[in-house]
C-alpha positions as CSV (number, residue, x, y, z in Angstrom):
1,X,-29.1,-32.7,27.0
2,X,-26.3,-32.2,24.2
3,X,-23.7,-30.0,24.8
4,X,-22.9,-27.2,22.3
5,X,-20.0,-27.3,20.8
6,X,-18.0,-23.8,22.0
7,X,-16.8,-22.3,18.6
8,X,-13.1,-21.5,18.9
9,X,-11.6,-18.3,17.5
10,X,-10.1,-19.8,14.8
11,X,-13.4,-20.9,13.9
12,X,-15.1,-17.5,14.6
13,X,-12.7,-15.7,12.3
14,X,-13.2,-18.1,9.3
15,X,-16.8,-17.4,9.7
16,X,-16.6,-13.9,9.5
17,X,-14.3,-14.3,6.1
18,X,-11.2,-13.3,7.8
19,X,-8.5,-14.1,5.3
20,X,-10.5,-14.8,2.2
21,X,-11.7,-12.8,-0.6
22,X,-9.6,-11.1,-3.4
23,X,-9.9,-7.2,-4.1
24,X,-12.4,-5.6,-2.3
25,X,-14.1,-8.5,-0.4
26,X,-10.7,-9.5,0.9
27,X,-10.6,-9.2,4.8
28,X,-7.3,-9.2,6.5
29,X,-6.5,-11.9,9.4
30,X,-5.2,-9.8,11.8
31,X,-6.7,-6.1,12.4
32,X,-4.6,-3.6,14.5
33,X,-6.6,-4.4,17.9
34,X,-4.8,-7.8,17.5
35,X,-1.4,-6.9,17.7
36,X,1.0,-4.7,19.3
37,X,3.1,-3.7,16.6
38,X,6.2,-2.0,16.1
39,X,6.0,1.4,15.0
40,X,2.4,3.3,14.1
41,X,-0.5,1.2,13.4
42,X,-2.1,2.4,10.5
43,X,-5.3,1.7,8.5
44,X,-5.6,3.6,5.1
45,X,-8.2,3.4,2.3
46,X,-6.6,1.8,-1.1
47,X,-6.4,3.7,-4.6
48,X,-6.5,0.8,-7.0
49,X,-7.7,-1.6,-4.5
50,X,-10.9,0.9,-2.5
51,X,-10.8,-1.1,0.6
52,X,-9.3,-0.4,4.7
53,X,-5.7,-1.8,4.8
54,X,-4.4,-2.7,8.2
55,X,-0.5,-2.4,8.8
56,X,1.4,-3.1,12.0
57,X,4.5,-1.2,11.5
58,X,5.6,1.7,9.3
59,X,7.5,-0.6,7.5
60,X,4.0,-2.2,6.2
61,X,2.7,1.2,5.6
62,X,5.5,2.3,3.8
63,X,6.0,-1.3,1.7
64,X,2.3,-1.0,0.7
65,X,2.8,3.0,-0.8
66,X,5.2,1.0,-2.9
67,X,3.1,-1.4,-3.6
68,X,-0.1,1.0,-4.8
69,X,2.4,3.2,-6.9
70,X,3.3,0.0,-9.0
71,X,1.7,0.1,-12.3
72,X,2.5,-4.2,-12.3
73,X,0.5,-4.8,-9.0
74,X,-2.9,-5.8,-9.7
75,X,-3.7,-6.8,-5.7
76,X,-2.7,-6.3,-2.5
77,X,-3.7,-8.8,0.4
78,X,-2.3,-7.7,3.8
79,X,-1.9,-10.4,7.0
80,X,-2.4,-13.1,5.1
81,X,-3.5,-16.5,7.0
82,X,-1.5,-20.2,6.3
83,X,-4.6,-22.2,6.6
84,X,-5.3,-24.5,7.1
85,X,-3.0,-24.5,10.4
86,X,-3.1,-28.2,10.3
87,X,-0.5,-27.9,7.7
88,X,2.0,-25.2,9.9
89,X,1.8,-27.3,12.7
90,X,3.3,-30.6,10.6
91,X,5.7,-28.2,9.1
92,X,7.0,-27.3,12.6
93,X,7.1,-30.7,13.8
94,X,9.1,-31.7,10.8
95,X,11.7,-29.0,10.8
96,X,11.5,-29.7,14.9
97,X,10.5,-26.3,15.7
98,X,8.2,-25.1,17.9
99,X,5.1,-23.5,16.3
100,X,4.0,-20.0,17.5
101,X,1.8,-19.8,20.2
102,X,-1.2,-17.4,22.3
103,X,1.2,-15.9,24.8
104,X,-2.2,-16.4,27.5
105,X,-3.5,-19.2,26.2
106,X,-0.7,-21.3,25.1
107,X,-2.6,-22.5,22.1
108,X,-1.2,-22.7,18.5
109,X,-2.5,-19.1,16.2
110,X,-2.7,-19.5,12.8
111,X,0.5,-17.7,11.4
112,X,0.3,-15.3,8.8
113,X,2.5,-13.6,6.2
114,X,2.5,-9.7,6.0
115,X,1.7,-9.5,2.0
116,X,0.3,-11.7,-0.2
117,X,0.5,-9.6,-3.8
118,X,-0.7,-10.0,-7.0
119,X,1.6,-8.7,-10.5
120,X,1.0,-9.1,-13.8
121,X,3.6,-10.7,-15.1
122,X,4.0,-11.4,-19.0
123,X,0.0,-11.0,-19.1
124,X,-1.0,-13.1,-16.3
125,X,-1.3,-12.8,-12.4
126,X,1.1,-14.1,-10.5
127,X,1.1,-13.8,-6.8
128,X,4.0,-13.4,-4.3
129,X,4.3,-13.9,-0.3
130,X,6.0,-10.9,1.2
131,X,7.3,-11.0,4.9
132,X,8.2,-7.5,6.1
133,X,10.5,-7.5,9.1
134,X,13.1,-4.7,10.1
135,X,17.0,-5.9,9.6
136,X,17.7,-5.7,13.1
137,X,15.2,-8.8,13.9
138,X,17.1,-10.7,11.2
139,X,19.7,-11.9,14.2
140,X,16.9,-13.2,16.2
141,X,17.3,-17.2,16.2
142,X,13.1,-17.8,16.9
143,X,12.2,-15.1,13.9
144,X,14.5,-17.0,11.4
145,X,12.6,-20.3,13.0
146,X,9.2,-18.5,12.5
147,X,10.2,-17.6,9.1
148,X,11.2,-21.3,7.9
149,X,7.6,-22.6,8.3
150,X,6.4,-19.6,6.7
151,X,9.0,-20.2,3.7
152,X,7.9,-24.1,3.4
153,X,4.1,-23.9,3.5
154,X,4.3,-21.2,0.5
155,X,7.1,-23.0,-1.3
156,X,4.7,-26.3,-1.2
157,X,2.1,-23.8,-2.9
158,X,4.8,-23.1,-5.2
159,X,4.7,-19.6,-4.3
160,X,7.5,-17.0,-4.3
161,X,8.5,-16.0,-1.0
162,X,10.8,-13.2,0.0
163,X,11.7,-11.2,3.3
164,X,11.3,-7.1,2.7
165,X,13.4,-5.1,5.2
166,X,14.2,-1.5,5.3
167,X,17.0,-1.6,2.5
168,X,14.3,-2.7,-0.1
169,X,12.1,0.4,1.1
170,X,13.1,3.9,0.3
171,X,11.9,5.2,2.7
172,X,12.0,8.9,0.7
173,X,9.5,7.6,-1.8
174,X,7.1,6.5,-0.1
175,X,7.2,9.1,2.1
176,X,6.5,11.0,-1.0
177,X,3.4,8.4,-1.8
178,X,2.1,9.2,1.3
179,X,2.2,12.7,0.9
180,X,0.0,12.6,-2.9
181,X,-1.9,9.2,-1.6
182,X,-4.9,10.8,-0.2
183,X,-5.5,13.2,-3.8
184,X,-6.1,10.4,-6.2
185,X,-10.2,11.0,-6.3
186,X,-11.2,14.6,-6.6
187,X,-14.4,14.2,-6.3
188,X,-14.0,13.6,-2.6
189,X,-11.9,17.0,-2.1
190,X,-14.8,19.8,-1.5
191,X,-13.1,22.3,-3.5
192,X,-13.7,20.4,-6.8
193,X,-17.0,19.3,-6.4
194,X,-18.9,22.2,-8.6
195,X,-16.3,21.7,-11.2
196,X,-16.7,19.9,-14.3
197,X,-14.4,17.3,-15.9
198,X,-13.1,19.9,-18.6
199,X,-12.7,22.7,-16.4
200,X,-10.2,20.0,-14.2
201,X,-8.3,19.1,-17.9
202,X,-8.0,23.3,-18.3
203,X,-6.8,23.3,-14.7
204,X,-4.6,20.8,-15.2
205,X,-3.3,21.3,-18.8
206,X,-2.6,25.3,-17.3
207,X,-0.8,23.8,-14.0
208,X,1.4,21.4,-16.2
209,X,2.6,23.7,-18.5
210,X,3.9,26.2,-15.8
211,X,5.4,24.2,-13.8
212,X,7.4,22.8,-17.4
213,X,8.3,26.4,-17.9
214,X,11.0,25.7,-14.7
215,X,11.1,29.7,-13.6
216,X,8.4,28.8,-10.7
217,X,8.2,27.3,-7.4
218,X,5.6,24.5,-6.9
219,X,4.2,26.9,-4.7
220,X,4.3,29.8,-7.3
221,X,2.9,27.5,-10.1
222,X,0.2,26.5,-8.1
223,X,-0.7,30.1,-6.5
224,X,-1.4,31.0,-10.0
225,X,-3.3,29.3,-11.0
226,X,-5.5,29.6,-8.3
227,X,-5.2,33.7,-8.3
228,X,-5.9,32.8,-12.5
229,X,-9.4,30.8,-12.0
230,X,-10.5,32.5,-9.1
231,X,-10.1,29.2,-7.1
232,X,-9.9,28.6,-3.5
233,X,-6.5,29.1,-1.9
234,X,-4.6,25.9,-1.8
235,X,-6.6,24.3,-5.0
236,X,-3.5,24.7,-7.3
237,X,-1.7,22.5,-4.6
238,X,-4.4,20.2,-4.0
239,X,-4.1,19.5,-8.2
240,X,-0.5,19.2,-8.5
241,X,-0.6,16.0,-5.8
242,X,-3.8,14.6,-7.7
243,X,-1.7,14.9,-10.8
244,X,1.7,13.0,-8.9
245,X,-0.4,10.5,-7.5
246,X,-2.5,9.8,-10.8
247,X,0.7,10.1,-12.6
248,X,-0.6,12.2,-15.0
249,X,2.8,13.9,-14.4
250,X,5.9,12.4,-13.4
251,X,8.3,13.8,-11.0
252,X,12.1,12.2,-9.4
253,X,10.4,10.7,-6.0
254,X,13.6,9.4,-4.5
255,X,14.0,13.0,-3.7
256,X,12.0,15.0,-0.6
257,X,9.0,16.5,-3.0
258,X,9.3,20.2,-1.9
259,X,6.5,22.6,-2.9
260,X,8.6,25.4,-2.0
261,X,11.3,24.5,-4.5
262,X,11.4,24.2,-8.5
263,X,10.7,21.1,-9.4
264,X,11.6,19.3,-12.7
265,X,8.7,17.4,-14.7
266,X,10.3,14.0,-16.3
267,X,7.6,13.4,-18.6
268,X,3.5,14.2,-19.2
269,X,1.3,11.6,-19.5
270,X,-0.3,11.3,-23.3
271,X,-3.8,12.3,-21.9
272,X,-2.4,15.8,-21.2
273,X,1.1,16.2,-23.5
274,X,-0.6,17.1,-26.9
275,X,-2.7,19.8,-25.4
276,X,0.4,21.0,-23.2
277,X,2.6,21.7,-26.3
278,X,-0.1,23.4,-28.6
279,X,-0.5,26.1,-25.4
């Protein structure tokens, strides 16, 4: 009797659709359970992309905030696979390095790079290979080895490559992203639910113009207007992050957004500036 053929992992994973797919169908390589990270593993649902990201380090996290705030990105793919690993493997041997291997098994993995991302530039898509690594690693002789395969099989693709370290991050902002992130869809936030579409604009267009006034904390602004509509305590600031995050407003985000302080509104998005100034 034949024996059947034992499928390896590599194989398994391709045939779950582990590294292909764009937008929402895209499935990431690696998932957290894979790897022990540096940092906070962290999954979080996209905005413009509604899918689960998986990060391995805050740095990740923080990169992709960045990433979702940019009105030029147009996709994000996360642990991205250099398939096939045929091609890694001849890279390594060329550049006479030794390609990463299972630490148990002792078997070559199929490397990956942290971002693959997609920006419009001059009307078209163009994607980019992002690594992320912390500055400190930069010293270590195997990650700059690592990194040199990684840096030939995408400039054989003839795709931009780049490292991404702390210095390009700041970290400020996207601590700010994170803290507006999870308000983008109302309609998921109880409170809203029995609200209508207009009532949201007169929430909004009332919100927006106080807090362009200048004389009131966030806070103050948004206790208002809560106290105004009869709404549930906290609603005002629930609104104020929907409108950062939808950027219906824009705010200075390189600065710690404080609710308890005044806060100065750069601009108001067209949608909402007309009716702000007839008020």
């Amino acid at each position: 009797m034949t024996k059947r053929k034992r499928t390896t992992p590599i194989e398994k994973k391709l045939k779950e659709g582990h590294g292909n797919g764009i937008g929402v169908d895209y499935k990431p390589w690696l998932a957290i359970q894979d790897v022990s990270s540096l940092g906070r593993s962290t999954r979080l649902k996209g905005i413009k992309i509604p899918r689960q990201y998986e990060f391995l380090s805050d740095l990740e996290r923080n990169y992709f905030y960045m990433l979702e705030y940019s009105d030029l990105v147009v996709d994000i793919r996360e642990q991205f696979p250099l398939l096939p690993i045929e091609e890694t493997l001849i890279i390594a041997e060329e550049l006479g390095i030794k390609h990463p291997t299972h630490p148990q098994t002792k078997e070559p993995i199929v490397m990956s790079t942290d971002f693959v991302v997609t920006k419009i530039e001059q009307g078209q898509p163009v994607n980019l290979a992002r690594t992320i690594k912390y500055k400190a690693d930069l010293i270590d002789k195997r990650v700059i080895e690592k990194f040199e395969i990684e840096r030939l099989y995408w400039e054989r693709r003839g795709i931009d490559w780049g490292i991404v370290t702390e210095l390009e991050v700041p970290k400020e902002m996207a601590m700010n992203i994170s803290f507006v992130h999870s308000y983008a869809d109302l309609s998921n936030i109880e409170d809203f639910n029995k609200y209508s579409e207009s009532d949201k604009d007169t929430f909004s267009i009332y919100l927006i113009t106080n807090l362009l006034r200048a004389d009131k904390t966030v806070r103050e602004a948004c206790t208002q207007l809560d106290e105004v509509f009869n709404l549930s305590a906290g609603s005002g600031l629930t609104l104020f992050k929907h409108l950062i995050i939808k950027k219906a407003i824009e705010v200075d985000l390189m600065n710690k957004l404080d609710v308890n302080c005044i806060i100065e509104i750069k601009s108001v998005h067209r949608d909402y500036s007309e009716q702000v100034k007839a008020i």
